[in-house]
Rosetta silent file (secondary structure, phi, psi, omega in degrees, C-alpha in Angstrom):
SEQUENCE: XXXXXXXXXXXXXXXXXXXXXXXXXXXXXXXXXXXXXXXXXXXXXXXXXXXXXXXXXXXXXXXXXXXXXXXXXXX
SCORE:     score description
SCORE:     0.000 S_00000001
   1 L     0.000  134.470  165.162    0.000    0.000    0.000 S_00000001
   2 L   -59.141  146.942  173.422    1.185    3.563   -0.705 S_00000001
   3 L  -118.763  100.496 -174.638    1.691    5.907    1.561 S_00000001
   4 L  -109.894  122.963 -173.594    0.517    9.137   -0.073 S_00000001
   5 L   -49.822  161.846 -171.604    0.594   12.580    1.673 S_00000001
   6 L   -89.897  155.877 -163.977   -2.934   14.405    2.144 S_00000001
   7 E  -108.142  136.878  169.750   -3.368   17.108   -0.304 S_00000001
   8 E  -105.504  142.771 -177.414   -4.142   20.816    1.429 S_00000001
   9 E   -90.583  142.948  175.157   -6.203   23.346   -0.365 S_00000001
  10 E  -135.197  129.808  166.390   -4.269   27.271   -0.491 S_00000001
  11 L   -53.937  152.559  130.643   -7.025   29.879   -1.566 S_00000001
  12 L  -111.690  164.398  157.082   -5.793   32.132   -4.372 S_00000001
  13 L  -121.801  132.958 -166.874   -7.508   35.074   -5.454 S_00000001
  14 L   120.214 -159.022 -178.837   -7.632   35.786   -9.192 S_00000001
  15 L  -156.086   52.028  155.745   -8.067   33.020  -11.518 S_00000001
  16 L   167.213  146.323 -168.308   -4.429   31.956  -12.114 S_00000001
  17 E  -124.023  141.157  148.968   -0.813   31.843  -10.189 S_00000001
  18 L   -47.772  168.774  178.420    2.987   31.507  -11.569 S_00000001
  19 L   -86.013  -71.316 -173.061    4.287   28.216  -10.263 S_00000001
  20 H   -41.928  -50.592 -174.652    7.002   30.359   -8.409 S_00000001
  21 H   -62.373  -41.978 -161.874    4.434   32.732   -6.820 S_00000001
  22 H   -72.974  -49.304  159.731    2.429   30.065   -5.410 S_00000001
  23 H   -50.210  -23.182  179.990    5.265   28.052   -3.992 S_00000001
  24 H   -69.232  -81.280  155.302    6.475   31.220   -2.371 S_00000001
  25 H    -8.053  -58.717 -156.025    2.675   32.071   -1.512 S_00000001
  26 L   -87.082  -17.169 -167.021    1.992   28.479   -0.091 S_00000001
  27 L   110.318 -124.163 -110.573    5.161   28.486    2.669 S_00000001
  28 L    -8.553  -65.657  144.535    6.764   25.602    0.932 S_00000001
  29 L  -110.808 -167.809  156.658    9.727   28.320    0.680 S_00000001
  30 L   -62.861  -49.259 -171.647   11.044   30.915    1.823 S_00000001
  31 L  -125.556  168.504 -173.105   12.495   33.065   -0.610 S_00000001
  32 H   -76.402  -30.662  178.180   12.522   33.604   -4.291 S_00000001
  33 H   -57.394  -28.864 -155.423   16.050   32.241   -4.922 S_00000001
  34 H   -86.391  -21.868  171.805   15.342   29.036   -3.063 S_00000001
  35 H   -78.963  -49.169  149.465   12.284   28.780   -5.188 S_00000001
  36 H   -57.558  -50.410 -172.814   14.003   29.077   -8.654 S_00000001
  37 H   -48.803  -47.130 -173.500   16.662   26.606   -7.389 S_00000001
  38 H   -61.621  -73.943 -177.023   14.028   24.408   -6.184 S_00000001
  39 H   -67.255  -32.513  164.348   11.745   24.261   -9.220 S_00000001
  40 H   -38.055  -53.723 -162.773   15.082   24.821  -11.476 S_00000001
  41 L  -106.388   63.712  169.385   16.593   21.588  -10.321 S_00000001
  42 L    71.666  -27.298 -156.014   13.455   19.467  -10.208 S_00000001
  43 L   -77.543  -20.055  139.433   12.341   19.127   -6.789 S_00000001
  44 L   -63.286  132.263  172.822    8.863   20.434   -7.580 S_00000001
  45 E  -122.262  153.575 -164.886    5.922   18.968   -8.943 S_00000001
  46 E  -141.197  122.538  157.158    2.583   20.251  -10.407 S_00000001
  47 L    57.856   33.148  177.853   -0.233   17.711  -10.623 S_00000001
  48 L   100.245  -11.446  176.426    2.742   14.683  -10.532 S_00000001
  49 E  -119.113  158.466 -142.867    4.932   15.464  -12.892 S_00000001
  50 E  -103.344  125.700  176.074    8.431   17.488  -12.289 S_00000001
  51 L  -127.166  145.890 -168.444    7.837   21.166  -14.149 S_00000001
  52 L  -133.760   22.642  157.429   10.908   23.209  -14.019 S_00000001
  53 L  -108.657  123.628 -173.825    9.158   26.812  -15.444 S_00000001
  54 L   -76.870  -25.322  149.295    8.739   28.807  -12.554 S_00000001
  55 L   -30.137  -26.123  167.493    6.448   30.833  -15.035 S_00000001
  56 L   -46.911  128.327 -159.810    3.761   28.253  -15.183 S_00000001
  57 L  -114.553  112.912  166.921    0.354   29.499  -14.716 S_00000001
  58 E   -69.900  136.585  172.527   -1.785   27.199  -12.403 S_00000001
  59 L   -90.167  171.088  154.804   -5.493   26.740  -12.557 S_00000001
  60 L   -61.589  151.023  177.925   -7.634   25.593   -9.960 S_00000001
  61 L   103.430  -33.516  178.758   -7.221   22.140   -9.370 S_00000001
  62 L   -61.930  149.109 -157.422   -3.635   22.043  -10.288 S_00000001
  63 E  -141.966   65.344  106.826   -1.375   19.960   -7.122 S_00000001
  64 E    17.425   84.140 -149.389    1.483   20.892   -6.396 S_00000001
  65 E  -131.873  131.792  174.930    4.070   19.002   -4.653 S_00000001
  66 E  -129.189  131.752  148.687    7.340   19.887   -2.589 S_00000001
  67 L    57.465   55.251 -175.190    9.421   17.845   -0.218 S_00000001
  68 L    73.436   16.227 -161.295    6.654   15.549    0.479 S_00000001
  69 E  -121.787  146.310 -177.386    3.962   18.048    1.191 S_00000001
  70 E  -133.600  118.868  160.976    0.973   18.026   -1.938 S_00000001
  71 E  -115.152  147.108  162.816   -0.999   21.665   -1.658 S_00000001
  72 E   -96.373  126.856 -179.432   -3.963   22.181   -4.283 S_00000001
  73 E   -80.041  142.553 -170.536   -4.593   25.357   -5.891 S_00000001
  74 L  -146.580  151.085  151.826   -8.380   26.574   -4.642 S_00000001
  75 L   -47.162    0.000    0.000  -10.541   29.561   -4.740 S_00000001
């Protein structure tokens, strides 16, 4: 059996986020370098697969995943 982390909903307001912003946005890091580095070298994921443009513009719905933590983009 898998052991798969629980996914947490983070509100946005508007009706789309950068990839960068939201990781910033959500906690996951701190700062914007550590956030290009991060998504630069892999270590992010958006709905399961490894996206390395911090530019990406998330929809609702979209998952997000860092260092074993899964957040969902939400209204």
């Amino acid at each position: 059996m898998t052991n798969t982390p629980p996914i947490d909903d983070v509100p946005i307001s508007g009706e789309a986020v950068r990839l960068g912003q939201f990781v910033k946005f959500a906690g996951l890091l701190d700062t914007g370098g550590d956030v290009k580095e991060a998504i630069i070298d892999g270590y992010v994921t958006v709905n399961g697969e490894v996206d390395r443009r911090r530019g990406r513009q998330l929809q609702f719905g979209d998952v997000v995943g860092y260092d074993g933590r899964q957040l969902r983009v939400s209204r």
